[in-house]
C-alpha positions as CSV (number, residue, x, y, z in Angstrom):
1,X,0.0,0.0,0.0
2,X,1.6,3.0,-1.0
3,X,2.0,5.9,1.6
4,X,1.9,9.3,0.8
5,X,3.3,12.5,2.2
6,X,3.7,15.7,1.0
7,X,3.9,20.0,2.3
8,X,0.7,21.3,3.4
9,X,-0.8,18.3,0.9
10,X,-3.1,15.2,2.6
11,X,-6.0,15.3,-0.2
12,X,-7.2,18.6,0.5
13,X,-9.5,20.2,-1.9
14,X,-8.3,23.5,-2.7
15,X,-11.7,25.1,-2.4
16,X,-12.1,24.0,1.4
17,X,-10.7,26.7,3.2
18,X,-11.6,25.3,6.5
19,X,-9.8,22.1,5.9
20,X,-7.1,24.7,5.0
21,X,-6.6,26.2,8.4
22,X,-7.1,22.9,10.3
23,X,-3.5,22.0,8.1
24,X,-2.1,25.3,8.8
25,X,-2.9,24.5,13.1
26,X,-1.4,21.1,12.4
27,X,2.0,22.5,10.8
28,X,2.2,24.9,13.7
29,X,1.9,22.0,16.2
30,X,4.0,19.9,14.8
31,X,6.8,22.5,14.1
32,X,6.5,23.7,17.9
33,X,6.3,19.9,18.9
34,X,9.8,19.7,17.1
35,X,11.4,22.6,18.2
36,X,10.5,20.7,21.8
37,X,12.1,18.0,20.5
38,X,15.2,20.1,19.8
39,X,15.6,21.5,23.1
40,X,15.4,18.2,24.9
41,X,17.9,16.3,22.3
42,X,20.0,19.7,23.1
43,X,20.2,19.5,26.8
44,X,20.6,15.9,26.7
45,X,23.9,16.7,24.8
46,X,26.9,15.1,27.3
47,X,30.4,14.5,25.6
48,X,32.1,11.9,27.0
49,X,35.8,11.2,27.1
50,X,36.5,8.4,24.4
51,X,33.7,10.3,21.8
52,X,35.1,10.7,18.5
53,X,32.4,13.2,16.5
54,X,32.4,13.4,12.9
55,X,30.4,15.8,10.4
56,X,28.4,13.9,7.8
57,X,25.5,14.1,5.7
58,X,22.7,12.3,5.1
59,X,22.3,11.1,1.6
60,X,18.7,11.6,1.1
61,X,18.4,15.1,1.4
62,X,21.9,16.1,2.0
63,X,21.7,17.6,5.1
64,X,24.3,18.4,7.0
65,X,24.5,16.6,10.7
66,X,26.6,15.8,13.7
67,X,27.4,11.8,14.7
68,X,29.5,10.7,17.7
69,X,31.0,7.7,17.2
70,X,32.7,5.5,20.1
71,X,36.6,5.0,20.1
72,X,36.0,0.9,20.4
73,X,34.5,0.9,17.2
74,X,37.1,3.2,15.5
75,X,40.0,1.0,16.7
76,X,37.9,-2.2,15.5
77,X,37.5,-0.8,11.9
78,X,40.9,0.5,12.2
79,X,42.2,-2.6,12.8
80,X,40.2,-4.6,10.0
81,X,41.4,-1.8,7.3
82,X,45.1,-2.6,8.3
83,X,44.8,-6.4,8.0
84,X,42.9,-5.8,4.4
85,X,46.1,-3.8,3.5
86,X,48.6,-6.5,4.5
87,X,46.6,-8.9,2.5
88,X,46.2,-6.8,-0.2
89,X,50.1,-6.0,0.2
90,X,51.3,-10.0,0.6
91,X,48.7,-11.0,-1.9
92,X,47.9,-8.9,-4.8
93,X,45.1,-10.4,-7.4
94,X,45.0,-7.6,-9.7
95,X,46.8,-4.7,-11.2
96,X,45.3,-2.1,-8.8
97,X,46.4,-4.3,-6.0
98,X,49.7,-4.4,-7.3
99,X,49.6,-0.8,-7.7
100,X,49.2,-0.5,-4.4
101,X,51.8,-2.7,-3.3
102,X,54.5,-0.2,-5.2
103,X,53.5,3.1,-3.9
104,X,53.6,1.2,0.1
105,X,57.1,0.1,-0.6
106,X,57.5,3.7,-2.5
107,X,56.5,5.3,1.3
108,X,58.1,2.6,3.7
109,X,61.4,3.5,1.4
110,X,60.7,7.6,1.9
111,X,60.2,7.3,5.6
112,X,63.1,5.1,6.4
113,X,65.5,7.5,4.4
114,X,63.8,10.6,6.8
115,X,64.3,8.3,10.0
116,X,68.1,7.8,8.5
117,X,68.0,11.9,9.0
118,X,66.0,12.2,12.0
119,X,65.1,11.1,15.4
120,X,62.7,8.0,15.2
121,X,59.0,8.5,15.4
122,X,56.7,7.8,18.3
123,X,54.0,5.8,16.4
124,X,51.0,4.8,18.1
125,X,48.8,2.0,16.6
126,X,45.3,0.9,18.3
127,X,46.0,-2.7,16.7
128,X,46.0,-5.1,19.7
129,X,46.8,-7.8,17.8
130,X,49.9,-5.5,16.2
131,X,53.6,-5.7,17.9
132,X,55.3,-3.6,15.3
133,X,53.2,-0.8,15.8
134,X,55.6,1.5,13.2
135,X,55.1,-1.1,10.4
136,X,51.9,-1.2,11.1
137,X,51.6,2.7,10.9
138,X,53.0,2.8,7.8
139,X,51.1,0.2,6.3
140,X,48.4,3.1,5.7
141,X,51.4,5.5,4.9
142,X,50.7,7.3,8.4
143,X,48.9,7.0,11.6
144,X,46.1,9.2,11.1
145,X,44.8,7.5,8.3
146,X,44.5,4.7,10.2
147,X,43.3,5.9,13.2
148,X,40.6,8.4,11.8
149,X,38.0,7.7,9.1
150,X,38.1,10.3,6.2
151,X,36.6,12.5,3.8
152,X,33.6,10.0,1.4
153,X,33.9,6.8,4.0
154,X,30.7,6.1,5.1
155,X,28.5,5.2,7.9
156,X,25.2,3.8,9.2
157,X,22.9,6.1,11.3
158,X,19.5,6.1,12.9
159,X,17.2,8.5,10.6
160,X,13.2,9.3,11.3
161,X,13.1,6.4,8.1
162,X,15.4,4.0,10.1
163,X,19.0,3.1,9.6
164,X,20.4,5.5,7.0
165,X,23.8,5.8,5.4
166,X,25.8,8.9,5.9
167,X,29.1,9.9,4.5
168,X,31.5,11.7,6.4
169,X,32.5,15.1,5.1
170,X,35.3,16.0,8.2
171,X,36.6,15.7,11.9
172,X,34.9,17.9,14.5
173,X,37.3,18.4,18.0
174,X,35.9,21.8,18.8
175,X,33.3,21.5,22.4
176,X,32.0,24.6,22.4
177,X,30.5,24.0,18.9
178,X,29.6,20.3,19.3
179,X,27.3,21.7,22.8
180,X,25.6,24.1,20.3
181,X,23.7,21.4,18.0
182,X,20.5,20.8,18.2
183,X,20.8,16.8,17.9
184,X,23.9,14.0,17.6
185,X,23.2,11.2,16.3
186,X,25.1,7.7,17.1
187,X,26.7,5.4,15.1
188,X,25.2,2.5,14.3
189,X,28.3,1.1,12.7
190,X,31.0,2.1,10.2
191,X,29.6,0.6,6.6
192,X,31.1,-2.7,5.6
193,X,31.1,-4.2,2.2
194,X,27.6,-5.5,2.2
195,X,26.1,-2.0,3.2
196,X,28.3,-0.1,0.6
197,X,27.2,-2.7,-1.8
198,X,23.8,-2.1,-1.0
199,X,24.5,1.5,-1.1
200,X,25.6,1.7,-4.8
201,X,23.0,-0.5,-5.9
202,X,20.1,1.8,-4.5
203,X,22.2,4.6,-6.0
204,X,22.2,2.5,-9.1
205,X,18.1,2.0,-8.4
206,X,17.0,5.9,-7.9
207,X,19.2,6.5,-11.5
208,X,17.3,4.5,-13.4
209,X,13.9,5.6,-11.7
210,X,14.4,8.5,-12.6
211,X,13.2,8.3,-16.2
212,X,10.8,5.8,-15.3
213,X,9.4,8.4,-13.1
214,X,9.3,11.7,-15.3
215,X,7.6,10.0,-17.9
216,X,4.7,8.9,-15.7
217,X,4.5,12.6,-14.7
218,X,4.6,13.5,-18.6
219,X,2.0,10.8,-18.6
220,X,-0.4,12.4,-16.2
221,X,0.2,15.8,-16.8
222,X,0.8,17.0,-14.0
223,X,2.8,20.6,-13.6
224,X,6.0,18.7,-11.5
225,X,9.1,19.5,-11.1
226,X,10.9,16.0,-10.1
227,X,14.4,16.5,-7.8
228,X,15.4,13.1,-6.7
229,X,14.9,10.1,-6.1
230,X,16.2,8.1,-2.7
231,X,15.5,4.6,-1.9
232,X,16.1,4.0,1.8
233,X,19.1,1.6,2.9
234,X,16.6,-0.8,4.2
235,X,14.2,-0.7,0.8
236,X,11.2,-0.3,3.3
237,X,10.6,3.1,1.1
238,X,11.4,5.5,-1.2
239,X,10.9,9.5,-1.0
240,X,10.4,11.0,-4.5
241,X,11.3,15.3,-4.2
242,X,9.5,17.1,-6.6
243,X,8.5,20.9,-6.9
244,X,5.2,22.6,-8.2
245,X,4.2,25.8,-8.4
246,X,0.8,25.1,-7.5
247,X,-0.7,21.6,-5.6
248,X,-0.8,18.9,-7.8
249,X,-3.6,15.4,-7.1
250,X,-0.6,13.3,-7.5
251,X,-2.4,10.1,-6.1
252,X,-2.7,7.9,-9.4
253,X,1.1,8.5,-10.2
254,X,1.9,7.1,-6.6
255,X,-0.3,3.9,-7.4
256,X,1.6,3.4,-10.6
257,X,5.0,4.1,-8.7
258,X,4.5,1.8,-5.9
259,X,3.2,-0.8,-8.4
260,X,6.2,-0.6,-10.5
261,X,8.9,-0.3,-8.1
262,X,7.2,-2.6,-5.3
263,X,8.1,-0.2,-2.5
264,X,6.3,2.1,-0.5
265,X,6.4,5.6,-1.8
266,X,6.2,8.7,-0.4
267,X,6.1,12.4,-2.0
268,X,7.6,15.5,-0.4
269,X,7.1,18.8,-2.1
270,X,9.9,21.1,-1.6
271,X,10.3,24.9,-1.7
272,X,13.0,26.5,-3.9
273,X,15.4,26.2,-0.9
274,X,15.4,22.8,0.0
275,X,15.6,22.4,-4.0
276,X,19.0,24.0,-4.0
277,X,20.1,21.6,-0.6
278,X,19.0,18.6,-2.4
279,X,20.6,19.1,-5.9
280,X,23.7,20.9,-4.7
281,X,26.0,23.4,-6.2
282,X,28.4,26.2,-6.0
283,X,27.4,30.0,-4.6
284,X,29.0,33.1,-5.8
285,X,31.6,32.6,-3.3
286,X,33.2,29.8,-5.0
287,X,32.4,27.2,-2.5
288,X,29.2,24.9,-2.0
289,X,26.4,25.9,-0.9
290,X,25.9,26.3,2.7
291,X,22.5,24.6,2.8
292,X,24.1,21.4,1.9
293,X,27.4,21.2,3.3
294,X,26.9,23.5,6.6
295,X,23.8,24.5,8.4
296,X,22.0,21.4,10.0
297,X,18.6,23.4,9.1
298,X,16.7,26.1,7.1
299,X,16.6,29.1,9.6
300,X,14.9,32.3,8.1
301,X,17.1,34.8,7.0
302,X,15.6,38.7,7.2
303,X,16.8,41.2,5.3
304,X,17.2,43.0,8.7
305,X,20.8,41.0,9.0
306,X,22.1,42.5,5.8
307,X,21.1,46.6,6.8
308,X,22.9,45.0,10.5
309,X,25.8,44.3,8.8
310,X,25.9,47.7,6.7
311,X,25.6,45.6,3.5
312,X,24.3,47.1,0.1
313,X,20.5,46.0,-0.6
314,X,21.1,44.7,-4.0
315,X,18.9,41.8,-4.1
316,X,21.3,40.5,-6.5
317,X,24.3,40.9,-4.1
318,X,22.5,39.2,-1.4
319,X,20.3,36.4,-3.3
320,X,21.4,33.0,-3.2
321,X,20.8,30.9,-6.4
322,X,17.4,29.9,-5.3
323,X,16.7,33.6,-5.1
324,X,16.2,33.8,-1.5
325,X,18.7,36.0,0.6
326,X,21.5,34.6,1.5
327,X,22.1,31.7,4.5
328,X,25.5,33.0,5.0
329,X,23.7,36.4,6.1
330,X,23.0,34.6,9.5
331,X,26.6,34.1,10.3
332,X,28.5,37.2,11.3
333,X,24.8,38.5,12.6
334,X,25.1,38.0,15.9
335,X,28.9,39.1,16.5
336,X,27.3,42.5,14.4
337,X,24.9,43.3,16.9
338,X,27.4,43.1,20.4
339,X,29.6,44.4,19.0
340,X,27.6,47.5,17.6
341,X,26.4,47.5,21.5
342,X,29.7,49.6,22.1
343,X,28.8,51.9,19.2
344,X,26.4,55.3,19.2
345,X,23.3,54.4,16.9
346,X,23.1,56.3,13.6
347,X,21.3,59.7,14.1
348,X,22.8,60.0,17.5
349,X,24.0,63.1,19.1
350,X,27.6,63.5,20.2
351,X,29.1,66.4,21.5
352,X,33.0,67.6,19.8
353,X,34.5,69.9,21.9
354,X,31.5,71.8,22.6
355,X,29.6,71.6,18.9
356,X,27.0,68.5,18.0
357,X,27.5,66.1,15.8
358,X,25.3,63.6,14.2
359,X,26.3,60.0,13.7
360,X,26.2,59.0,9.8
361,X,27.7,56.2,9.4
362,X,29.5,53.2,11.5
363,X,32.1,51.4,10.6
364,X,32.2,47.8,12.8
365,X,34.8,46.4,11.2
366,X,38.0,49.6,11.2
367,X,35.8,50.8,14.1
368,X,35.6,54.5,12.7
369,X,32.4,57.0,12.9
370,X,31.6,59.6,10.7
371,X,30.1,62.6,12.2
372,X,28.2,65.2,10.8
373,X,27.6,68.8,12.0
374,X,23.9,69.8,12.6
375,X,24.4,72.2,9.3
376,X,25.8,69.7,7.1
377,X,28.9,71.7,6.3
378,X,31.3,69.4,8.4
379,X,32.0,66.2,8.3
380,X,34.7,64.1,11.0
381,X,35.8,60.3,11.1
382,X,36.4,59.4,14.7
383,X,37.9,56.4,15.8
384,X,35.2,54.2,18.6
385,X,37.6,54.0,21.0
386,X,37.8,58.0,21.2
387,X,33.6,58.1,22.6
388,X,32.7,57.5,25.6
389,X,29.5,58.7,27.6
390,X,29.0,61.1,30.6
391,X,27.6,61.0,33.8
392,X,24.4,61.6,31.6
393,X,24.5,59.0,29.3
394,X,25.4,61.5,26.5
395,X,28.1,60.4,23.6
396,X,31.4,63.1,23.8
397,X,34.8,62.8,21.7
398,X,37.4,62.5,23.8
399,X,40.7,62.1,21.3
400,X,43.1,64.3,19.8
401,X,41.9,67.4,17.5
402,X,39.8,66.2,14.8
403,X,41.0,66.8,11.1
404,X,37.8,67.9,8.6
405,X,37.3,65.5,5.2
């Protein structure tokens, strides 16, 4: 029986406007009920000594989260990836094993001409079953590859779906940052063969959906935009991530879908925001987007932060590729506002050796003012550090003598 989800979407007429408000109560509870949610997984948050905590991101919707993973299971993957390299090393079967085979002896050979030139190493391997911990070490060409996972491996989590692969985009070590999420999830386990088998396979699946799927919306005729396609690592679902500009009856193309792919299906309408997170890219800055490779969730952005941060209100200067402002807006915002505590507001009064200026113009970053006499016919850039208030709260300039622009 297929299942079917979707924004603000459970078979509601469009004409029943009372139906309407009873969804728009229910999306209010439930986004209160998970902002509850959010402060309980928060203050549950303890870090205990042998947590490891990695960044990764979930592959169905590519959203960035937070895992902890216990040290025991690092040392036991650790340990498995160094016997596959000895076997691979002391048995090759193909060329690429072979290949691998050269550039080991090609390292072993570099770092036993630097320990010729230097003091010997302190390696530390987590191998138990390892004596030699320095050959073993090098096995992996250094310790850290051994001992940490890295950039692409993946990993299975707990999801609202079920278990869920993730893949690791980084190391996080800093406390203070790791305190401030709103949820850590736990390793299940670190992916073996059979689950990145399984992986590639359901990658393998949602490709060739994909087609499958547009033509039955071409079929139908309904006004769809069709994202992605994720079949869950357990193939107890799949979620199919469309956009429409208006709401679309979409229940006979789910009866087809779940009928052709013999899975339950569910649909999830997304805004142009989640679009961007889900398909990925590259902002004006160069690097990806920050809804899929940094922020954990879609806060609103206001275009109060920009006029905070004394940035010009181009809409095109500030729009993201989906056209809303941009997420990266949020970041400096807070630092903006204490630190503008220290300053006088714009239009404020301060007193220069006797005469009243008006504030103009702040400068957060150089920490320079500009005044400007009552008539207009002066202007003066004062440094912050050069105001201070009286006993009656009032800004003066206490500095040197000011030089007119």
């Amino acid at each position: 029986m297929a299942e079917v989800m979707a924004d603000k979407q459970k078979w509601t007429s469009p004409n029943d406007e009372e139906d309407w408000g009873e969804l728009e109560k229910l999306e209010q509870s439930d986004k209160q009920s998970d902002n509850d949610k959010k402060a309980k997984t928060k203050q549950a948050i303890v870090i205990a000594e042998d947590d490891v905590f990695y960044a990764i991101k979930l592959v169905y919707n590519n959203l960035p989260k937070v895992c902890r993973l216990k040290q025991k299971m690092l040392d036991d993957w650790c340990r498995k990836k160094n016997k596959e390299a000895k076997q691979a090393a002391e048995h090759p079967t193909d060329e690429y094993d072979k290949r691998i085979m050269e550039m080991t002896k090609r390292a072993d050979d570099k770092m036993n001409r630097w320990l010729e030139k230097n003091e010997p190493a302190v390696w530390k391997c987590r191998c138990e079953e390892c004596e030699q911990a320095q050959n073993c070490s090098r096995t992996a060409d250094t310790a850290k590859e051994i001992t940490d996972l890295r950039y692409g491996d993946l990993v299975i989590i707990p999801s609202q779906y079920g278990n869920e692969v993730g893949i690791v985009t980084g190391r996080m070590t800093d406390e203070e940052e790791l305190k401030k999420q709103d949820e850590i999830l736990d390793v299940i386990r670190i992916a073996n063969k059979e689950d990145i088998d399984r992986y590639h396979d359901n990658q393998k699946r949602a490709f060739d959906a994909y087609e499958v799927t547009k033509q039955k919306i071409a079929e139908h005729g309904l006004d769809m935009k069709l994202l992605n396609i994720h079949f869950f690592f357990d193939n107890s679902k799949a979620i199919f991530n469309f956009t429409s500009p208006s709401r679309v009856d979409f229940r006979r193309l789910v009866q087809d879908l779940a009928a052709i792919f013999k899975t339950r299906i569910e649909m999830h309408q997304c805004g142009v925001r989640d679009e961007c997170r889900i398909i990925g890219g590259y902002g004006q800055c160069g690097r990806h987007f920050c809804c899929s490779k940094v922020m954990s969730s879609l806060d609103a952005i206001t275009i109060k932060m920009a006029k905070e941060q004394n940035l010009t209100l181009n809409s095109l200067k500030i729009s993201g590729t989906c056209g809303r402002l941009l997420c990266c807006l949020s970041y400096e915002y807070r630092t903006y506002l204490e630190e503008k505590a220290g300053f006088p507001n714009i239009e404020s009064r301060v007193n220069v050796d006797g005469e009243i200026f008006v504030v103009k113009d702040v400068n957060v970053q150089s920490r320079n003012i500009k005044l400007c006499s009552k008539d207009d016919d002066r202007i003066v850039t004062v440094h912050a550090d050069d105001l201070e208030r009286d006993d009656s709260g009032k800004w003066v300039y206490r500095g040197d003598e000011l030089e007119e622009e």
